[in-house]
DRENVO-674132 format. One line per 5 residues: their letters; for each residue y, x, z of C-alpha. Coordinates in steps of 0.001 Angstrom, whole numbers. Example, Ala and Ser with C-alpha at 12.3 -4.5 7.8 and 13.67 -1.06 7.14 Angstrom:
2
as> -4500,12300,7800 | -1060,13670,7140 .
This chain:
422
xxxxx> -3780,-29263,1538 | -4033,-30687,5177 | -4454,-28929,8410 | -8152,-30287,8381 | -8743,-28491,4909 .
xxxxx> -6920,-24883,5876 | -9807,-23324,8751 | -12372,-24455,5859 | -10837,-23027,2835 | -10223,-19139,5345 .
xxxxx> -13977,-19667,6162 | -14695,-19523,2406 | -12968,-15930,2311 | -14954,-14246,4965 | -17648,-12356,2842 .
xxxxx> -21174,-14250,3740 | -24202,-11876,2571 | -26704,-14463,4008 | -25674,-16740,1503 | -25355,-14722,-1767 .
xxxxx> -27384,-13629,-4432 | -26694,-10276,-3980 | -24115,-10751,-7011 | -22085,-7296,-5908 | -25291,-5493,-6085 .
xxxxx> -25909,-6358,-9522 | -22986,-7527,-11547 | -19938,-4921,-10828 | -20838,-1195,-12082 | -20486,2273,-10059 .
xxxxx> -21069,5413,-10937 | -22042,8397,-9183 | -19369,10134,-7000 | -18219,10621,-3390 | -18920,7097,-2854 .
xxxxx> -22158,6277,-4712 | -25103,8587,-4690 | -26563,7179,-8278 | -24906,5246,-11297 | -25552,1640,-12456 .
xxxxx> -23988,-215,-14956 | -22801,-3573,-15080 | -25582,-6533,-14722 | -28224,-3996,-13634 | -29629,-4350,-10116 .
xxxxx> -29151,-1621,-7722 | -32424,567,-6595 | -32077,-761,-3106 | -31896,-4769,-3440 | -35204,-6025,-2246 .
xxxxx> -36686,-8974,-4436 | -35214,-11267,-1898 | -31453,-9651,-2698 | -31133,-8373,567 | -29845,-4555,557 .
xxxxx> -32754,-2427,1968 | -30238,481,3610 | -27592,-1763,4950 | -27629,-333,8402 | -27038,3046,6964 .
xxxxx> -25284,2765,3614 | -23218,5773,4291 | -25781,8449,5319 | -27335,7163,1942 | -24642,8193,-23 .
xxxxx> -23023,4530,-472 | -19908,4691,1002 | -18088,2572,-1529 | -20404,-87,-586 | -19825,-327,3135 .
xxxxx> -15862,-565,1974 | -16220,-3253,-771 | -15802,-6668,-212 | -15995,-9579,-1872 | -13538,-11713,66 .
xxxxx> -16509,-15004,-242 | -16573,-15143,-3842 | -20367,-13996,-3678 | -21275,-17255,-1403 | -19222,-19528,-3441 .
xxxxx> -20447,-18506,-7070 | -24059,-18323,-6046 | -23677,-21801,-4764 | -22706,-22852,-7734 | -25191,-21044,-9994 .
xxxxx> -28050,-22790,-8173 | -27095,-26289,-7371 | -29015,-28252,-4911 | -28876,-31582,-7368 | -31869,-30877,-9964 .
xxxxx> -30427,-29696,-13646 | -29795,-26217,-15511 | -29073,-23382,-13533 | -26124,-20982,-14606 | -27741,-18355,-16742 .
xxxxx> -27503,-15020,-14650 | -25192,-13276,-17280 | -22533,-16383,-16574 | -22755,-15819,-13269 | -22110,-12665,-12884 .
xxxxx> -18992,-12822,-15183 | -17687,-15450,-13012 | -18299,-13577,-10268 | -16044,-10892,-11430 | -13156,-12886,-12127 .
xxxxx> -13596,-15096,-8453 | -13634,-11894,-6894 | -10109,-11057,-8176 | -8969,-14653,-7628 | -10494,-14911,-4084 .
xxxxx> -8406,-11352,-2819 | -5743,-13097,-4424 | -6131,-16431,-2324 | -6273,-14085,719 | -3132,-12977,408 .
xxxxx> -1582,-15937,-214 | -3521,-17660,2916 | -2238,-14450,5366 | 1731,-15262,3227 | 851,-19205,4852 .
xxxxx> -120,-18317,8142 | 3045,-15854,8881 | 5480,-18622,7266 | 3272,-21946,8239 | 3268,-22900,4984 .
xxxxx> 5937,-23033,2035 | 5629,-21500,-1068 | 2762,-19399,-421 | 756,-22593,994 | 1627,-24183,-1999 .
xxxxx> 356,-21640,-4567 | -2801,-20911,-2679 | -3822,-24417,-2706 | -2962,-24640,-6963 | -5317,-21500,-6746 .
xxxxx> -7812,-22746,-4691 | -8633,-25783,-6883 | -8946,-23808,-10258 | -11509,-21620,-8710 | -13583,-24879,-8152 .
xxxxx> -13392,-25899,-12249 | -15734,-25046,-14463 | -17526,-21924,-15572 | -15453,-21806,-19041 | -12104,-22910,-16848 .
xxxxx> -12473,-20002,-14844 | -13508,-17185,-17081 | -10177,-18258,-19163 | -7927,-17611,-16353 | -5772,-14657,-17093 .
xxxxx> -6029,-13148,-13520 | -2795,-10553,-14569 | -567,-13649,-14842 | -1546,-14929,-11802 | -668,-11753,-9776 .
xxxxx> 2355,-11765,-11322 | 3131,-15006,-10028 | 1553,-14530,-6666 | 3402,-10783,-6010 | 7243,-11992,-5589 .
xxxxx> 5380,-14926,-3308 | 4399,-12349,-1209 | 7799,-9779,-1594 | 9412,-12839,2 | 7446,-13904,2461 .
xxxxx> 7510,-10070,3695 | 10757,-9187,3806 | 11527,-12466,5910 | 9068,-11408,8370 | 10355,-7594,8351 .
xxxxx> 14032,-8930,8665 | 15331,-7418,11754 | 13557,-4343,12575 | 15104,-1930,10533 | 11805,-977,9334 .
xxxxx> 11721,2554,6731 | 11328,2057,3283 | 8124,4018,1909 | 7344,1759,-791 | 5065,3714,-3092 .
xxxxx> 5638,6722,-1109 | 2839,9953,-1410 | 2095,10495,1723 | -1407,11609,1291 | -2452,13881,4501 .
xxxxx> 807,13044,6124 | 1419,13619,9714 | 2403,10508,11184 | 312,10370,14207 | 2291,8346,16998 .
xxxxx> 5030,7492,13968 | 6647,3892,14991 | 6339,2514,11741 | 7051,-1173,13012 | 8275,-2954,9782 .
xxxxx> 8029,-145,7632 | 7896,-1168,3742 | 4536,653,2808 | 3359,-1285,-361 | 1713,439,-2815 .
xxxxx> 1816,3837,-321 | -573,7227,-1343 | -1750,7267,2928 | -5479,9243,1910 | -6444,10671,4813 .
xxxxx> -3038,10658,6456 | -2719,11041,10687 | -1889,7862,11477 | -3010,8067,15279 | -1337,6013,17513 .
xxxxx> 699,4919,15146 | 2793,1185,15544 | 2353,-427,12414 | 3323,-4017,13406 | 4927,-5766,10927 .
xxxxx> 3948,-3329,8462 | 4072,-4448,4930 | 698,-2470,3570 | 1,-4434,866 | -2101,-2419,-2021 .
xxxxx> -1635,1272,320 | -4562,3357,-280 | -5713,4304,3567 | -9013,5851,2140 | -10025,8374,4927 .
xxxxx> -6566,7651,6362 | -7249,8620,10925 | -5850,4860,12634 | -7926,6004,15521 | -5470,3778,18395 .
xxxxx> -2675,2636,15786 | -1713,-420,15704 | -2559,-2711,12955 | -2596,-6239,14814 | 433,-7442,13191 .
xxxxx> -145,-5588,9233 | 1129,-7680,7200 | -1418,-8284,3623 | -3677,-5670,5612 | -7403,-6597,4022 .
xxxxx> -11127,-6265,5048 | -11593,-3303,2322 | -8804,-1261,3738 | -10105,-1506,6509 | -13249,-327,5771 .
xxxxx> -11912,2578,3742 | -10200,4149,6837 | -11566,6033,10150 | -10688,4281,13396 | -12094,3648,16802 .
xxxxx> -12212,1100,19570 | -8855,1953,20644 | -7641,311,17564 | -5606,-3058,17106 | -6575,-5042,13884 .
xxxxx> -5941,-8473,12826 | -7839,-11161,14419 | -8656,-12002,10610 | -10050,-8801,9809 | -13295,-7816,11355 .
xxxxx> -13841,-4021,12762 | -15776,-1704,10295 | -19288,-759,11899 | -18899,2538,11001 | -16164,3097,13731 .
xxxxx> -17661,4057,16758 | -17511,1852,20182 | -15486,4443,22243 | -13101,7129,21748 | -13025,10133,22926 .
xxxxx> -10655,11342,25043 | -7521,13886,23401 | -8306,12611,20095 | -5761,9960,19392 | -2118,9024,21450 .
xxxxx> -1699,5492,21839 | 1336,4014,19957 | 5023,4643,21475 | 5570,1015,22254 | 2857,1131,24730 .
xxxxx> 3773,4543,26565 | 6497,5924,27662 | 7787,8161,24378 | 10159,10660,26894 | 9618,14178,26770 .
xxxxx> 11727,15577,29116 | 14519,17687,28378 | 14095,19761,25793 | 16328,20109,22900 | 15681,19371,19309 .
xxxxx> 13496,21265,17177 | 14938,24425,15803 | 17930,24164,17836 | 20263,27653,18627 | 19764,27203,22187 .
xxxxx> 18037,23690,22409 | 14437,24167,23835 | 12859,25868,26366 | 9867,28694,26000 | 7066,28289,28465 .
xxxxx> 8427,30725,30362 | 11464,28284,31575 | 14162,30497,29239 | 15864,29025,26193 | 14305,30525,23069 .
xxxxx> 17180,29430,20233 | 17678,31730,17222 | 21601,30654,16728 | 24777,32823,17537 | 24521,31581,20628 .
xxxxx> 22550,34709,21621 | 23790,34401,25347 | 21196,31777,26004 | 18247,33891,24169 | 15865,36009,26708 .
xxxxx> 18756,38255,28469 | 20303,34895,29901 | 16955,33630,31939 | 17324,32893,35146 | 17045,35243,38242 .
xxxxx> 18335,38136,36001 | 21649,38195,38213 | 24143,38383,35063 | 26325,35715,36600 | 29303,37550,36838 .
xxxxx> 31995,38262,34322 | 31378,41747,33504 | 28222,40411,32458 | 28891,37818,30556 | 31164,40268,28619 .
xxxxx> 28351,42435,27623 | 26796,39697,26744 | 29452,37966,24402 | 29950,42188,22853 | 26370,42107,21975 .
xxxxx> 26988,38819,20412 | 29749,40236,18459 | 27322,42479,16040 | 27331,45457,19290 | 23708,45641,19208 .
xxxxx> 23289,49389,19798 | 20793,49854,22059 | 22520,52831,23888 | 25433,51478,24132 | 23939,49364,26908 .
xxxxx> 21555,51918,28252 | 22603,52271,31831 | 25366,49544,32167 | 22373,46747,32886 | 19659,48237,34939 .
xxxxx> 21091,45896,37882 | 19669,42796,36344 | 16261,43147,37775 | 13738,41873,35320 | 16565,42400,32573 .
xxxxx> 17372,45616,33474 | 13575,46754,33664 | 13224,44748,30379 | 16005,46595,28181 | 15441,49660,29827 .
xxxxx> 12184,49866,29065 | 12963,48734,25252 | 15109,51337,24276 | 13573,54514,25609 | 11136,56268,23346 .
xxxxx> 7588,55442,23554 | 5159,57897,24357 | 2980,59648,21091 | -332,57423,20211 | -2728,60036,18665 .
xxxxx> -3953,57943,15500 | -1460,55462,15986 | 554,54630,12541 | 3333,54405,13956 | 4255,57386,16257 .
xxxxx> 6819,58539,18269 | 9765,56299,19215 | 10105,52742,16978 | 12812,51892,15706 | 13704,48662,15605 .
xxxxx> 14572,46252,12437 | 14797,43323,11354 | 11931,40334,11404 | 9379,40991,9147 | 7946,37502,7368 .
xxxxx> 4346,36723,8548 | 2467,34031,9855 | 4848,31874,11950 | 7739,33506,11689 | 8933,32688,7205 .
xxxxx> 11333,35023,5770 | 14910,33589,6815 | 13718,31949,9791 | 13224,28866,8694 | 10184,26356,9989 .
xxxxx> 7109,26924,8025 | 5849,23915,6172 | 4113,21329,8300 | 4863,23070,11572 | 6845,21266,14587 .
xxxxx> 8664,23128,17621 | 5853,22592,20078 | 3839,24719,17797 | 6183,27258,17806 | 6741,27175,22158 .
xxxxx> 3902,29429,23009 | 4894,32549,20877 | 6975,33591,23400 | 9401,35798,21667 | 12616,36839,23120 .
xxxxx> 15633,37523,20390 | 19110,38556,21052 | 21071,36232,18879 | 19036,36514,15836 | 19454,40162,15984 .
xxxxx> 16994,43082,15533 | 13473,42212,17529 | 13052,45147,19699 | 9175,45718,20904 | 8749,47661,24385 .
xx> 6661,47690,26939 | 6775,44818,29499 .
């Protein structure tokens, strides 16, 4: 096929409503879900198609209760088998029941000859250009031709077309491998995912804000109610229109010139809801350590908050306590050395300022509560699991370190938490 021919033949895979019988509307089933508020079977017409097979709640197919509609497409099979069922030369029209069973099996062809046009365009031609144009002529044959095709074969010829033509274009960016992963609800929001192998990935409703996905390889990943609110997508490789359409974004998001932008996302986006992928902004974050870290990160009150041996750094080390010299530091490494007695300390600190008033304050008695549950002085003890804070210290699933910055606790080495007054 010549240059002339290629704009023509993507033209015929842009879904065209204007010039279809309304064939999705009557010929493929649904049945009533999430996505469809009513069930039809095959070959019945849909409640809302008017007599002139236009769809009477287009403009608000979701508040209706037909979301699966406004994330179906056809890929131009609709346009292309209703021009052929009513042919502008005078003779016998294609009996609606043909049609429609044509229609089905172009439909599967046509996302087919998508991919394989996208495979043409990243390579400028070979194989894939070859194979799309073998594909592109059997559509055109006859009713019986067509319904005879065994679509299965086909996509196992086209899908090792496509394996190829990916990883050449991936080559060279060291891009993960999540083939087939489940990463339904993951957080991935600001994730550089540039050349990442995603085919066949679970991504329902994962956080994919911000997130770089040039170069990605999404071919068949389910991104039903998957958040690409500012990702971007411009450079997706197999990426299609119903993909699209499945997930939430906003105007802050890149897509492929050959996709269009789902009208449910809105125009703008507000502000705080989305980052904007690491490859446009600067991705430093200072100087704090890594996550979980003995003495790595930093509290918001500007002291080192790790949970390691390294107990010198925990809350007794902050700055402005005055524990600079060495006697100091040699309380400090006895405590670390399993001396955790609180009176053997009482008194030797108290010139520490906010230390001194700190510890003091933590190991003398507290006052009787009337009523209180626990009275008298508290002993302290080890951590007690609860919310934030797992049995054995470890991270709690799905939390990060910045979630964990604002607690604010001070430990000595891992040792017992004491509670006192401030």
């Amino acid at each position: 096929m010549n240059e002339e021919e290629r704009p023509g033949r993507s033209d015929r895979l842009r879904a065209d409503c204007e010039r279809c019988a309304g064939l999705c509307c009557v010929a493929l089933p649904f049945a009533a879900s999430a996505d469809f508020a009513v069930h039809k079977p095959a070959g019945q017409r849909c409640g809302n198609l008017t007599a002139e097979n236009r769809c009477s709640i287009h403009a608000r197919l979701r508040e209706s209760g037909f979301a699966g509609c406004s994330v179906f497409d056809c890929y131009g099979a609709g346009q292309r088998v209703s021009a052929r069922a009513t042919p502008r030369t005078p003779g016998p029209r294609m009996p609606e029941s043909l049609m429609f069973a044509v229609f089905r099996v172009t439909r599967q062809l046509h996302e087919l000859l998508w991919l394989l046009t996208e495979a043409e365009a990243v390579e400028g031609g070979g194989e894939a250009g070859a194979l799309a144009a073998e594909l592109d002529a059997l559509i055109d044959e006859d009713a019986d031709t067509v319904l005879a095709v065994d679509v299965e074969a086909w996509r196992a010829r086209v899908g090792p077309v496509l394996e190829r033509v990916s990883e050449r274009a991936r080559r060279g960016l060291d891009g993960r491998d999540l083939a087939r992963a489940d990463l339904m609800g993951a957080r991935l929001r600001g994730a550089r995912l540039r050349g990442a192998g995603m085919r066949g990935a679970l991504l329902i409703a994962a956080d994919l804000r911000g997130a770089d996905l040039r170069q990605a390889d999404l071919l068949g990943a389910d991104l039903r109610d998957a958040d690409v609110c500012g990702a971007d997508l411009s450079g997706a490789l197999f990426l299609t229109q119903p993909q699209l359409n499945a997930a939430h974004g906003d105007s802050a998001t890149l897509v492929p010139d050959t996709l269009v932008r789902p009208a449910h996302w809105p125009d703008t986006s507000s502000a705080g809801q989305h980052d904007a992928p690491r490859h446009r902004r600067d991705s430093r974050r200072g100087a704090a350590g890594p996550a979980g870290g003995g003495g790595g990160r930093r509290s918001g009150h500007g002291k080192r908050t790790g949970r390691g041996a390294d107990g010198e750094r925990n809350g007794t080390g902050a700055a402005g306590s005055g524990d600079g010299g060495p006697g100091n530091r040699a309380q400090r490494g006895a405590r670390n050395g399993g001396q955790r007695d609180g009176r053997e300390r009482n008194g030797r600190e108290r010139d520490g300022g906010e230390r001194g008033g700190q510890e003091r304050d933590a190991r003398q008695p507290e006052p009787q509560r009337s009523g209180s549950r626990r009275s008298g002085s508290r002993k302290a003890g080890p951590r007690q699991p609860g919310p934030g804070n797992p049995a054995g210290g470890s991270d709690a699933p799905g939390r990060n370190a910045s979630d964990r910055r604002g607690e604010g606790r001070r430990d000595n080495g891992g040792g017992p938490r004491r509670r006192g007054r401030r």
